[in-house]
Backbone as a chain_set.jsonl record, in Angstrom:
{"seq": "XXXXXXXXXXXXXXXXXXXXXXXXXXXXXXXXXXXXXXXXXXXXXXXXXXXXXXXXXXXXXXXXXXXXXXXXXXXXXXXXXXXXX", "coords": {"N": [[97.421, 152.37, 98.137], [98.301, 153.1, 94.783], [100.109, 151.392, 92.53], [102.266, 152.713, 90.156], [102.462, 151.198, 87.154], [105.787, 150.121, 85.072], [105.646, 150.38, 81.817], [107.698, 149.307, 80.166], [109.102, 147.098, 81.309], [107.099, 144.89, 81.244], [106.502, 141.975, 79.002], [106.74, 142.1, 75.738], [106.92, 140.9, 73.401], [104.938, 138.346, 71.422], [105.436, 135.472, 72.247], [106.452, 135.859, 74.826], [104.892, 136.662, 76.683], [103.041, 134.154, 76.204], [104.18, 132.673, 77.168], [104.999, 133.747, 80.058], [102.018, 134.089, 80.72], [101.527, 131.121, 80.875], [103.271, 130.64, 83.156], [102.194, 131.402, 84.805], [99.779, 130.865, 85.256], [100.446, 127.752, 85.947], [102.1, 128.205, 88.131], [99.657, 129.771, 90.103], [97.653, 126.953, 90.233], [99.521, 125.233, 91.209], [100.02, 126.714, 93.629], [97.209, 126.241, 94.493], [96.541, 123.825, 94.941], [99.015, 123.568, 96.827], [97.883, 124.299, 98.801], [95.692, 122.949, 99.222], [96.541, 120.772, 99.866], [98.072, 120.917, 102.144], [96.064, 121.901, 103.857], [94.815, 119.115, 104.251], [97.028, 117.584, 105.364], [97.478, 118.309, 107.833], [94.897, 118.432, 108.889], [94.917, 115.47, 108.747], [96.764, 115.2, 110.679], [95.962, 116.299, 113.136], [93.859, 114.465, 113.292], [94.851, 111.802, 113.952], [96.421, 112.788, 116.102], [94.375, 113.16, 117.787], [93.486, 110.424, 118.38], [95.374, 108.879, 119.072], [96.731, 106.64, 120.962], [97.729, 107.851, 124.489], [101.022, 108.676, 125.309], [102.099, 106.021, 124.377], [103.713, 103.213, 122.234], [103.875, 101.733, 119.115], [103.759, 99.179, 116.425], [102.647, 99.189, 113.325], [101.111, 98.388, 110.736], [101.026, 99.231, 106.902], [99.732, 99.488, 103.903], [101.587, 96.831, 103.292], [104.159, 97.501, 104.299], [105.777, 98.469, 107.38], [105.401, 100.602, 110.08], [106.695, 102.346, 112.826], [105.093, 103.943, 115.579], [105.181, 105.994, 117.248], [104.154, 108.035, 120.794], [103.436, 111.018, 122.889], [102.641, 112.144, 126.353], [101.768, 114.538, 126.078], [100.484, 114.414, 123.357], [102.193, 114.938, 121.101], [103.454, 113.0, 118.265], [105.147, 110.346, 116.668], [106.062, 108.792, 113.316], [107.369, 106.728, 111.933], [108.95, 105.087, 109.158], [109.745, 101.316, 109.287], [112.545, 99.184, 107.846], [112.41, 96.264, 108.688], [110.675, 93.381, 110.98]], "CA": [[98.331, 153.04, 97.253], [98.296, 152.286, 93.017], [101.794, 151.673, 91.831], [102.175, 152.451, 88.487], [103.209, 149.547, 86.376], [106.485, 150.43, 84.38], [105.214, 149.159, 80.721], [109.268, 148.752, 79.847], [109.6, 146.142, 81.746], [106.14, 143.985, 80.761], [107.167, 141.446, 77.957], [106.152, 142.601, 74.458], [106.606, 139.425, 72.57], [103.431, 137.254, 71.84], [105.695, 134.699, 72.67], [107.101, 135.715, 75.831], [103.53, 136.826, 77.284], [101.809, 133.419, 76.46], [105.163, 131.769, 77.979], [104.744, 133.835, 81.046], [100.81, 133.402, 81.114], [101.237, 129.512, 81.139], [103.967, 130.021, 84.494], [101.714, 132.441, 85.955], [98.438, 129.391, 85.561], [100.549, 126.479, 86.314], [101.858, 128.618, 89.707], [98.874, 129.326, 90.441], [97.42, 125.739, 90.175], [100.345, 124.635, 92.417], [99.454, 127.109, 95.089], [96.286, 126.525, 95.164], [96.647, 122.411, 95.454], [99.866, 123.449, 98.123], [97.103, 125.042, 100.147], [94.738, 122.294, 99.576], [97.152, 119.544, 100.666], [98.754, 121.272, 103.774], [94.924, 122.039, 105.24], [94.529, 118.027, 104.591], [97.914, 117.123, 106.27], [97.141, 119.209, 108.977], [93.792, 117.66, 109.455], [95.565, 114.204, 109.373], [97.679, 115.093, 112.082], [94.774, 116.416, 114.381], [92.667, 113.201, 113.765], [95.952, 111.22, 114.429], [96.846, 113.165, 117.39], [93.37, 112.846, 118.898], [92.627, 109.209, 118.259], [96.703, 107.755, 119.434], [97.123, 106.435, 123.323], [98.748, 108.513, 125.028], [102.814, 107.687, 126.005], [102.266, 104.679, 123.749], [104.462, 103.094, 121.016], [103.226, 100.064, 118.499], [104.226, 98.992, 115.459], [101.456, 99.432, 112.365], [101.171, 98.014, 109.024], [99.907, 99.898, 106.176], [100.42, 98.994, 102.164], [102.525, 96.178, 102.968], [104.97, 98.569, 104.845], [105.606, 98.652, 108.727], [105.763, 101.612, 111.092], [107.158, 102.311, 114.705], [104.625, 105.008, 115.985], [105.496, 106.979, 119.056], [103.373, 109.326, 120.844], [103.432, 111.081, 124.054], [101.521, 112.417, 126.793], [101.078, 116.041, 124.873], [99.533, 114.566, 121.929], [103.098, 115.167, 120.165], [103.686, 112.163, 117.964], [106.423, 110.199, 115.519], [105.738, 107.613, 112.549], [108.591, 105.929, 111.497], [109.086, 103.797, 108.568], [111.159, 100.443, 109.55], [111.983, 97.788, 107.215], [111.537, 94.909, 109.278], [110.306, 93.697, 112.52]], "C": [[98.371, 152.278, 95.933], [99.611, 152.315, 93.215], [101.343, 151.954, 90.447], [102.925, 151.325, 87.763], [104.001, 150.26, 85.737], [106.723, 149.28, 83.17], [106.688, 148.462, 79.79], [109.419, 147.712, 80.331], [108.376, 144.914, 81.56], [106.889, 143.558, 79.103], [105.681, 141.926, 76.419], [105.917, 141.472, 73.487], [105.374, 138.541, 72.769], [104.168, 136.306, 72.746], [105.984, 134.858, 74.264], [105.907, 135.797, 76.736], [103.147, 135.62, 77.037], [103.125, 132.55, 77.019], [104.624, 132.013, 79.585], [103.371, 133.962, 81.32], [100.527, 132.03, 81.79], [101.941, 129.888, 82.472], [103.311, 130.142, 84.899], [100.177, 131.087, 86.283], [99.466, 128.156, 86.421], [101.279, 126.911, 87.762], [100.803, 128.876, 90.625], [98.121, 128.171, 90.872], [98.124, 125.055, 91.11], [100.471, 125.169, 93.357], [98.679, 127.014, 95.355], [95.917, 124.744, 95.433], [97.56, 122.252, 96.989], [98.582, 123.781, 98.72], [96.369, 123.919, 100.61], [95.477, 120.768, 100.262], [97.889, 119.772, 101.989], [97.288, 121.486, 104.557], [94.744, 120.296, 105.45], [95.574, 117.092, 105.18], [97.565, 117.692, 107.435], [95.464, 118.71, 109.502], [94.203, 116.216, 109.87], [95.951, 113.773, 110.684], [96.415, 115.208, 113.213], [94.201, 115.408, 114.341], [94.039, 112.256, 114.497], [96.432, 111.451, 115.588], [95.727, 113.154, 118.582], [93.221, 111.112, 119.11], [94.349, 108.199, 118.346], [96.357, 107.65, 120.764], [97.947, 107.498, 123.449], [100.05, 108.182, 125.552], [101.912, 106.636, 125.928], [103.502, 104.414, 122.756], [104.312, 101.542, 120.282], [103.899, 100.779, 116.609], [102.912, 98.758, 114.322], [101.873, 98.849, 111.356], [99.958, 98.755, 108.154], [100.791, 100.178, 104.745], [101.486, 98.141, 102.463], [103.949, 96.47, 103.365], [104.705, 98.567, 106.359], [106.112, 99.973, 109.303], [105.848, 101.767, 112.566], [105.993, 103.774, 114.933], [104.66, 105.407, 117.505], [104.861, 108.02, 119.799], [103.747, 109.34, 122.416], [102.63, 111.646, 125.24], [100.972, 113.42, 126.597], [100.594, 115.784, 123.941], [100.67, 114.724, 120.962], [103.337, 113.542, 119.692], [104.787, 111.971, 117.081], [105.851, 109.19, 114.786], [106.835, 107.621, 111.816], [108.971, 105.081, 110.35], [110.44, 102.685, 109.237], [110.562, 99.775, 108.419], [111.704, 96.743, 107.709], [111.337, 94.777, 110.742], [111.582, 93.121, 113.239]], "O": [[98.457, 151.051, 95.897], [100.205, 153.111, 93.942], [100.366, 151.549, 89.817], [103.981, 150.781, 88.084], [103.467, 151.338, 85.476], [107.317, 148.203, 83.134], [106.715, 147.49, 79.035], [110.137, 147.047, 79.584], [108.852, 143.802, 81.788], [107.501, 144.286, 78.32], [104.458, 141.989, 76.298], [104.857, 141.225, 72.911], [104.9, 138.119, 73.824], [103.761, 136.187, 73.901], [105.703, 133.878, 74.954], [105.884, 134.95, 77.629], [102.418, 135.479, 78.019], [102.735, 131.432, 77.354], [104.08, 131.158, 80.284], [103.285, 133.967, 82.548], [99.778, 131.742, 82.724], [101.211, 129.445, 83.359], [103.08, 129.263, 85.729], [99.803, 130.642, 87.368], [99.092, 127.758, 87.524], [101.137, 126.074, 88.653], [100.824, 128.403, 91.761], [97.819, 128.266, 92.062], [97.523, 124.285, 91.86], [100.997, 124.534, 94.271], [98.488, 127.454, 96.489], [94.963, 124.492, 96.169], [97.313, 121.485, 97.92], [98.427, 122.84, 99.499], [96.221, 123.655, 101.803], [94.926, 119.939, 100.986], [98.228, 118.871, 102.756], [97.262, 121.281, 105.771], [94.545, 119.929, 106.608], [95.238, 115.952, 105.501], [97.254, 116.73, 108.137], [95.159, 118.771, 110.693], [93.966, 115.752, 110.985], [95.758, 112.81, 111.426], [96.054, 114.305, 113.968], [93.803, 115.086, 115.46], [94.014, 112.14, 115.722], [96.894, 110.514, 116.24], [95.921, 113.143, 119.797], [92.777, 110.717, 120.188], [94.489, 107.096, 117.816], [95.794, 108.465, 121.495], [98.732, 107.948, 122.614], [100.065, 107.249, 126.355], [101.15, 106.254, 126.817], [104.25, 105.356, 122.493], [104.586, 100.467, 120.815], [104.208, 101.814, 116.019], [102.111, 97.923, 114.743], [103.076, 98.807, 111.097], [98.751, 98.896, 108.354], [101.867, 100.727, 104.509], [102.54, 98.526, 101.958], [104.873, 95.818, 102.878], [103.531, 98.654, 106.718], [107.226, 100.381, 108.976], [105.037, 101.28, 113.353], [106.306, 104.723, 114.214], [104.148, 105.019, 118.555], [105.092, 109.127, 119.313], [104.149, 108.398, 123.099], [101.46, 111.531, 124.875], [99.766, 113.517, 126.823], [100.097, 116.726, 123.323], [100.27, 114.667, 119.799], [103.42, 112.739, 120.621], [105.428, 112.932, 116.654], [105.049, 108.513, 115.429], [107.165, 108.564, 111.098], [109.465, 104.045, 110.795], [111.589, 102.997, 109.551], [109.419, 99.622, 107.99], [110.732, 96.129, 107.27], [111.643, 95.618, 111.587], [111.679, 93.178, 114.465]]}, "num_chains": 1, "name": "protein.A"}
């Protein structure tokens, strides 16, 4: 099905068109980085969830920063920041 566009309501102003050009790029641009950083969290997790012990829990260092990591025998895990040991 076409809709028809109702041209009353498209902005007439140069200005307001190259305003809403720039949102319409820089939304773009930030959906198409959201996409690209949720498939590479989401890969994280799967390497992370294959490659923990199973019902384990250890304490990690990484940048100078410690973490409690918790996992269980489903492969469901937790990472924790603590500040100290």
């Amino acid at each position: 099905m076409i809709k028809k566009v109702d041209s009353t309501k498209c902005p007439t102003d140069i200005d307001q068109r190259v305003a809403l050009s720039l949102s319409l790029q820089r939304y773009l641009r930030a959906s198409a980085e959201f996409e690209t950083a949720s498939q590479a969290f989401t890969d994280a997790c799967n390497s992370l969830r294959n490659d923990l012990p199973r019902d384990g829990r250890f304490v990690a260092q990484f940048s100078f920063r410690h973490y409690l990591v918790t996992s269980d025998r489903d492969g469901n895990f937790d990472v924790e920041r603590i500040e100290t040991l």
